[in-house]
N, C-alpha and C positions, 0 to 999 in steps of 0.2 A: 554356775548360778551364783556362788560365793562371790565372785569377781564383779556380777552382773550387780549383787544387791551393793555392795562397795562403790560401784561407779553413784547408785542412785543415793547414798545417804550423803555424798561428797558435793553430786548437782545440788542436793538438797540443803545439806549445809550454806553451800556457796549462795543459792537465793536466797536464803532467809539471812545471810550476812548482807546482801544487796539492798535485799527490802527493807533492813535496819539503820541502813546507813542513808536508804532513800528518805524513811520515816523521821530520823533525828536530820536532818536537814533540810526537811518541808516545816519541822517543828521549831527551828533555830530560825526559819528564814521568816516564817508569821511573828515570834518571838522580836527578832529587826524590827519585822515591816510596821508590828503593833506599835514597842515603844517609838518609832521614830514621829508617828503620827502622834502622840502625847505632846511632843513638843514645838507643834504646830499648834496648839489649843489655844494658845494665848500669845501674841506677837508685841512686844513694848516696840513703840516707834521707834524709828530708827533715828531720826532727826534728832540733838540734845535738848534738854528739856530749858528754856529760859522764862525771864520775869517777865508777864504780860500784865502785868497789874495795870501801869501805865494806860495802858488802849483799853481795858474793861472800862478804863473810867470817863471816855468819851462817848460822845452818841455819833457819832462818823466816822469812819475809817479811810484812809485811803486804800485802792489797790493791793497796793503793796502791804500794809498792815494787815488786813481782809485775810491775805494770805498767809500770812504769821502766823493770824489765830487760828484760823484752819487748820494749820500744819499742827500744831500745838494743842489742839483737841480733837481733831477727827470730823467735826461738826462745817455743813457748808458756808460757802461766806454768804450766802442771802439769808440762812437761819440768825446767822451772829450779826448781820446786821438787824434784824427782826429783834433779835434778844436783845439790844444794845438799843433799839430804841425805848424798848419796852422797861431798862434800864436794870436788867437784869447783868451786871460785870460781876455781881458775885457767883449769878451761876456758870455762867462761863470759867470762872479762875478753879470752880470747883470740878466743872469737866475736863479743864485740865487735868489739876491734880487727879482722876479717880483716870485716863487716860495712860498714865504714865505708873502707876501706883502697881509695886510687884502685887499679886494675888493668887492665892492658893484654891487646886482646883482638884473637883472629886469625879470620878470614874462609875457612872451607874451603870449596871449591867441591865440594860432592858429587853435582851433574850439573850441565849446562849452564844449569841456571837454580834450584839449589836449591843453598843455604848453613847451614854448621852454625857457628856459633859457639866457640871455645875463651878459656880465659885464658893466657896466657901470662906465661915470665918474663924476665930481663935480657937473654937468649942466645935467646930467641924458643921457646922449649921448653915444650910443652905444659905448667901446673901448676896443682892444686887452688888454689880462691877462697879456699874455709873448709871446714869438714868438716861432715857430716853428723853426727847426733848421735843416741843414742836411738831406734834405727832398730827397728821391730817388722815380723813376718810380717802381707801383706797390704796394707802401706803405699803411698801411691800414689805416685809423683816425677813430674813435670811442670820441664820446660823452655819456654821460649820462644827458645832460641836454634838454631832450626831454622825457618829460614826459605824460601819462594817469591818470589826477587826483594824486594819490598818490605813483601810479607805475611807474616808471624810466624805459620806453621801449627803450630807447636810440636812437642812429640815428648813422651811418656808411656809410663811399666813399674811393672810390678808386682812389689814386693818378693814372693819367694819362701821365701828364706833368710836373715832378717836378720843372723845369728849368722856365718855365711860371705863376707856382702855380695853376695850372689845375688839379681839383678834380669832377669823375665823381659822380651823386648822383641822388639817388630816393629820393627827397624831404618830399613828400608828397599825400595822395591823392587830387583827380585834377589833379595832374601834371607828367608830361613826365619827364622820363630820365634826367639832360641834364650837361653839365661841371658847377663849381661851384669854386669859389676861394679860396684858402687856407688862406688867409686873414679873411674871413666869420669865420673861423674854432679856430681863434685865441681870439673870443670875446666869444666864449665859460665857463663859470668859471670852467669847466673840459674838456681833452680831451685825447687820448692814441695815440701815434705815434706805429704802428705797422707794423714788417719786417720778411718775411722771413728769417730762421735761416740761417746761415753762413755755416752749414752742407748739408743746400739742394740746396744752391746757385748753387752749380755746376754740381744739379742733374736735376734740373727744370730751364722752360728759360722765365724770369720774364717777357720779352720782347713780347712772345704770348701772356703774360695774356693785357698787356696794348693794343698790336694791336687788338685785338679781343676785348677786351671792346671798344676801339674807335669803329671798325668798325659796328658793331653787337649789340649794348647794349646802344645804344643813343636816344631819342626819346621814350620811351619804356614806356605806361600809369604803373602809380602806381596802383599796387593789395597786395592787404592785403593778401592774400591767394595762391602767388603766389609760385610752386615748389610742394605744399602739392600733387596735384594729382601724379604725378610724382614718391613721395615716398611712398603714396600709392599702386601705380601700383609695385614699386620696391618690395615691401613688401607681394604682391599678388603673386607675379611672386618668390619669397624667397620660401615661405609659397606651394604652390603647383608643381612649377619645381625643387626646390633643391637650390646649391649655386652655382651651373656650370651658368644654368640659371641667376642668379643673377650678376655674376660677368661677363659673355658677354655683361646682360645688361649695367651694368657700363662703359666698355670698349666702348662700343658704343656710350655712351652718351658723353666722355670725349676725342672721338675725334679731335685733332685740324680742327678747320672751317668745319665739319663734323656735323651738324644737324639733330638730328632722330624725328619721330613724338612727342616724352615727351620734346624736348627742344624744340623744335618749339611751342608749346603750352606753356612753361613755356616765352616764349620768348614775349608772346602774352603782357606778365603782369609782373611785377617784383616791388619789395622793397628794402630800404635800404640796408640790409645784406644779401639779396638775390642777386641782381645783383652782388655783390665781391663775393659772393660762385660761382656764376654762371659762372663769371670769371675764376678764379682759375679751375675751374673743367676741363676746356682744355687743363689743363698739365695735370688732371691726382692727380691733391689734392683736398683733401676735409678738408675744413677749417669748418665743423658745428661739434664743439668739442663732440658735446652728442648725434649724430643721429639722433634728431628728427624728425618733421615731419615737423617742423616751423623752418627754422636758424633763428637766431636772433643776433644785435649787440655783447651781452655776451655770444654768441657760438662761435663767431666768435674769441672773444676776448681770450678765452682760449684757443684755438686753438693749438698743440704742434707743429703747424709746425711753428709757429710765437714766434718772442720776443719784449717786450716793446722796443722802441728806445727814445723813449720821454711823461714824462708822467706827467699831470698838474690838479689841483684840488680834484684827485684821493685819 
């Protein structure tokens, strides 16, 4: 019996030396994974920083200039030509400079394991990167400074209001639907100003996708899971009726102000990048670049039907 209980305090030692040695390097490896992801927060161009004074101070660029100043502020070149007619070279030289400018960034803890990112200034006080510029109805914003531990899940809103800087957004869980300032979006240490391409402006009417998020997509609880049944069912419905099946269903679903039993349900719950797919989908696009079953921020972001307009920390 003596022998017997010696064998068992010896296994037992040995697993709990196992399980400690498992625990301190599940704890060291999140410990990595977290800070590594810190220093992705904010990205300085890569490109060296030069004098663009010169070309701020024309109202035409060629080409090759066009491309300068883009490189050198993040901003498209149809925006900096817009801005340059409008005779804006100071704020261009200024999106420069706030482009390139080191910046110090604070760490919110918005649950026990998820972080939102800010910029901060000398006194530690929340303050804008750079400014947005050029903002129209419909436009998409993307962050990556909303993070899970060491995974960068992003966050995404739908301009609604550009004229007022009214951005609709799924926050968070806990929280409803609800408009959000483009101001908020500016203390970000990264963000993507995102537009429908210029090829389908005159195919799609950007103007349903804003009225139908006002109307329809406000108030709306945040669900982690929100759409997946949906494309489930779509996938069900592929898989045993065919593609005839599958694409009525579509058509149906991306009715304008036409609601079938899967969006009513989807309607029940929504998130960040789900609410602008959800949007979108009643002209009749689909912004979830890879099909999933989850859109998410960077589905959204790759998107072929979209192009950067303005892009900062990135």
């Amino acid at each position: 019996m003596h022998k017997k209980e010696k064998k068992r305090q010896v296994c037992g030692k040995r697993i709990a030396s196992v399980l400690a040695v498992l625990a301190m390097t599940s704890f060291f490896t999140l410990y990595n994974w977290t800070n590594e992801a810190v220093k992705t927060a904010h990205i300085i161009p890569s490109a060296p920083r030069i004098n663009i004074e010169n070309l701020t101070g024309k109202n035409e660029l060629s080409l090759q200039e066009l491309k300068i100043v883009s490189e050198q502020t993040g901003i498209n070149t149809t925006i900096i030509k817009r801005l340059l007619r409008q005779d804006q070279g100071q704020q261009i030289l200024e999106l420069q400079k706030a482009y390139y400018e080191p910046i110090s960034i604070t760490s919110v803890r918005t649950t026990p394991l998820t972080i939102c990112e800010y910029v901060i200034d000398e006194n530690g006080e929340y303050t804008k990167g750079t400014s947005i510029v050029n903002l129209q109805d419909g436009d998409i914003v993307i962050t990556k400074n909303s993070r899970f531990l060491g995974w960068r899940n992003g966050h995404a809103g739908l301009v609604v209001d550009a004229e007022k800087g009214l951005v609709l957004e799924a926050v968070m869980l806990g929280t409803n639907t609800k408009l959000c300032s483009i101001r908020g979006w500016e203390k970000y240490p990264s963000f993507l100003v995102l537009r429908l391409k210029e090829e389908f402006q005159n195919t799609y009417e950007i103007e349903k996708v804003v009225s139908f998020a006002e109307q329809n997509l406000l108030n709306i609880p945040y669900q982690l899971h929100a759409g997946i049944w949906g494309r489930i069912t779509g996938l069900f419905e592929k898989e045993y009726f065919g593609e005839e099946k599958e694409q009525k269903s579509q058509s149906r679903n991306t009715q304008d102000g036409e609601l079938t039993q899967i969006a009513e349900a989807a309607l029940s719950g929504t998130h960040c990048a789900h609410v602008i797919w959800y949007a979108y989908q009643q002209i009749g696009i689909d912004l979830d670049s890879d099909g999933g079953l989850l859109v998410t921020p960077y589905d959204i972001q790759n998107s072929s039907y979209l192009e950067i307009i303005q892009s900062y920390g990135y």
